[in-house]
Z-matrix of the N, CA and C atoms (Angstrom, degrees):
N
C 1 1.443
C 2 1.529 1 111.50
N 3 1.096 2 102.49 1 -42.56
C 4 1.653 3 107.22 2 175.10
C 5 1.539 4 112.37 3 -60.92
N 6 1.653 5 100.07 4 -49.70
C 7 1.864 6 89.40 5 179.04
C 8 1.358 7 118.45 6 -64.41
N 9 1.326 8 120.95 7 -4.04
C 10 1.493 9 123.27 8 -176.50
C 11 1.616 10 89.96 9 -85.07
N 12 1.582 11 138.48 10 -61.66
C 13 0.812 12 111.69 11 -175.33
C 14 1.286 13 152.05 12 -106.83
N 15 1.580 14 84.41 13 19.74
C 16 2.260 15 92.53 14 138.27
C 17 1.285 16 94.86 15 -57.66
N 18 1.479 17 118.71 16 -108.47
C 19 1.178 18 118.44 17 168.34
C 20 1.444 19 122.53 18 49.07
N 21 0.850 20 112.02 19 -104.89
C 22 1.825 21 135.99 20 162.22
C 23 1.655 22 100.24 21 -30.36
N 24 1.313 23 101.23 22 -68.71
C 25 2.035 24 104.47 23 -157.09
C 26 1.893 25 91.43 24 -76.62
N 27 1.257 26 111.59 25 -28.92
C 28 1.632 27 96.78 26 168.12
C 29 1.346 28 130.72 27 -81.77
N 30 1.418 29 125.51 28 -8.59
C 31 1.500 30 133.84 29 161.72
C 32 1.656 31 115.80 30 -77.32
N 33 1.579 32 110.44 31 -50.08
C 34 1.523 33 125.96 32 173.96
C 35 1.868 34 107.49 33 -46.04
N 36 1.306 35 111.07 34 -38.99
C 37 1.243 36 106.37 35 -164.45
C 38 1.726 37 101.33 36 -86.80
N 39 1.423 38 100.78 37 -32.81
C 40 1.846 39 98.70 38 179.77
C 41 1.774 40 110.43 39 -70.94
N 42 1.075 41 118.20 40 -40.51
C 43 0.893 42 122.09 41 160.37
C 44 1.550 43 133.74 42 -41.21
N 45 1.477 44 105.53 43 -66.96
C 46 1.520 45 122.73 44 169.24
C 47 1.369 46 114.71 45 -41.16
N 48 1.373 47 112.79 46 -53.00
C 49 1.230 48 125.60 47 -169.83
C 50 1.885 49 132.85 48 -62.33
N 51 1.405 50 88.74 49 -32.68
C 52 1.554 51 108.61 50 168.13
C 53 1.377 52 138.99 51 -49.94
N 54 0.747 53 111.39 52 -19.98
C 55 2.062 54 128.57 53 -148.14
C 56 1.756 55 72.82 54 -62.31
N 57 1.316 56 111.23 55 -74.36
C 58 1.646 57 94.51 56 -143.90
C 59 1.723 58 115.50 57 -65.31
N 60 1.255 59 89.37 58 -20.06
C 61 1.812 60 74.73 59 158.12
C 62 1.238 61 131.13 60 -80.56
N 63 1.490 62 131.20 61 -5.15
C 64 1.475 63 123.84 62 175.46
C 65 1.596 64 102.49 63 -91.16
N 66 1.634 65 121.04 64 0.36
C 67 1.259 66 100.10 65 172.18
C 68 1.895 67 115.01 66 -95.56
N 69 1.270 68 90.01 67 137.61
C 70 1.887 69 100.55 68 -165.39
C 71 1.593 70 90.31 69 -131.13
N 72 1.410 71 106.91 70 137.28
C 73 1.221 72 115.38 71 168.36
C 74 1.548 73 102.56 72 -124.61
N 75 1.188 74 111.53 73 146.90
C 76 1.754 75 150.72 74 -171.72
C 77 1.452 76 83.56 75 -61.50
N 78 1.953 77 110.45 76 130.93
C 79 1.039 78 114.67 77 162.59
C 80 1.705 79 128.24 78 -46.67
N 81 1.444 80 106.73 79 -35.09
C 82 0.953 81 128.57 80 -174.07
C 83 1.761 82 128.16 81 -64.45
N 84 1.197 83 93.34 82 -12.37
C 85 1.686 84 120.56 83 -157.90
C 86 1.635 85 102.49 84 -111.28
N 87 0.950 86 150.11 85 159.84
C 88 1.428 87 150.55 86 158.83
C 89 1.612 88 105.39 87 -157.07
N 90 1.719 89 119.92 88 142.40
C 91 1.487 90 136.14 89 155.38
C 92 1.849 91 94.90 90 -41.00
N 93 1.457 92 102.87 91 134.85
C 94 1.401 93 129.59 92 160.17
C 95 1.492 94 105.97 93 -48.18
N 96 1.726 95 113.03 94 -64.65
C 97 1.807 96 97.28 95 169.45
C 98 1.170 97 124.68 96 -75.83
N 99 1.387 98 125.96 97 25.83
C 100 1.185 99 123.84 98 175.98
C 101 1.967 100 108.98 99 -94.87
N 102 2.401 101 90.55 100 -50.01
C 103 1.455 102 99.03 101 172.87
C 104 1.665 103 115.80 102 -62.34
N 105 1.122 104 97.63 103 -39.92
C 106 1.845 105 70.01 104 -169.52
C 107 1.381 106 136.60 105 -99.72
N 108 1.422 107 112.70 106 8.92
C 109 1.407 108 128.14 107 150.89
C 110 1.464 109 128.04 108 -42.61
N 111 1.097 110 105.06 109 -1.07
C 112 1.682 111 117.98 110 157.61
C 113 1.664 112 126.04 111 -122.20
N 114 0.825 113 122.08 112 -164.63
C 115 1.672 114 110.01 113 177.26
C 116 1.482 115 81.85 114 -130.76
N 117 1.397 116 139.33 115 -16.86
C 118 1.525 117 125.95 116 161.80
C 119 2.022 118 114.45 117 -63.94
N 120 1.550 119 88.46 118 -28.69
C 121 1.116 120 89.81 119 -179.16
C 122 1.949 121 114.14 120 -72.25
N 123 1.149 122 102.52 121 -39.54
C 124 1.617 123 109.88 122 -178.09
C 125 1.011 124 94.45 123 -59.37
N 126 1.934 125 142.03 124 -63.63
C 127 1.090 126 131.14 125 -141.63
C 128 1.849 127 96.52 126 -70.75
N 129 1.394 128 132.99 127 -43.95
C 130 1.032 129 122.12 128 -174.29
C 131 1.510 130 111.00 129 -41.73
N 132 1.272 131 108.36 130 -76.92
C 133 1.348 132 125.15 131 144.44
C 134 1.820 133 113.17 132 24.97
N 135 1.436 134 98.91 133 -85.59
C 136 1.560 135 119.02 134 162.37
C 137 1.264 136 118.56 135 -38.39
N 138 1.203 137 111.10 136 -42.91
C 139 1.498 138 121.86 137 -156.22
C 140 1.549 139 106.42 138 -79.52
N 141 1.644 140 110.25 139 -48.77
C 142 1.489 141 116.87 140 -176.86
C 143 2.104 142 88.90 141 -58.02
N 144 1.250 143 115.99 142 -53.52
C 145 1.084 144 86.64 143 -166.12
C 146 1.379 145 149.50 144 -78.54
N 147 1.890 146 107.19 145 -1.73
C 148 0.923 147 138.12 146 -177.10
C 149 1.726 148 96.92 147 -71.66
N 150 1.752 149 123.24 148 -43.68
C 151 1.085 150 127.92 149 -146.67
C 152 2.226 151 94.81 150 -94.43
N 153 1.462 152 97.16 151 -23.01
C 154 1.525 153 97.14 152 168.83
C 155 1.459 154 114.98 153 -70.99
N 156 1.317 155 116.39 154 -30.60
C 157 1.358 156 135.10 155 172.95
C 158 1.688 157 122.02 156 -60.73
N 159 1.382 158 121.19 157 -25.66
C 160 1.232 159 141.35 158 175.51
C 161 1.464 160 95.18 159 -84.95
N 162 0.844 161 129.79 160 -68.93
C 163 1.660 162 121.85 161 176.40
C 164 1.135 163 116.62 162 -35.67
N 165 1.403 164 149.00 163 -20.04
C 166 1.748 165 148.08 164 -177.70
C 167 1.304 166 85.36 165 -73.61
């Protein structure tokens, strides 16, 4: 009974504990306060939308 509940409280916690490492973001992708904290960052910024804009 006892090894069941290690068991239990030692899976719950590996489990629990994870979340922020399974989140991965796409090289391709970046946080908004991440892009525009630069002015390299804005101009990219510009650029995706200038280049979505060529596509209409």
């Amino acid at each position: 009974m006892v090894k069941c509940i290690i068991s239990f409280l030692f899976l719950s916690v590996i489990t629990c504990g994870c979340s922020d490492w399974l989140t991965i973001m796409p090289k391709t992708q970046m946080p908004a306060e991440e892009m525009f904290k630069t002015e390299e960052g804005f101009q990219d910024a510009l650029m995706g939308v200038y280049i979505d804009l060529s596509d209409l």
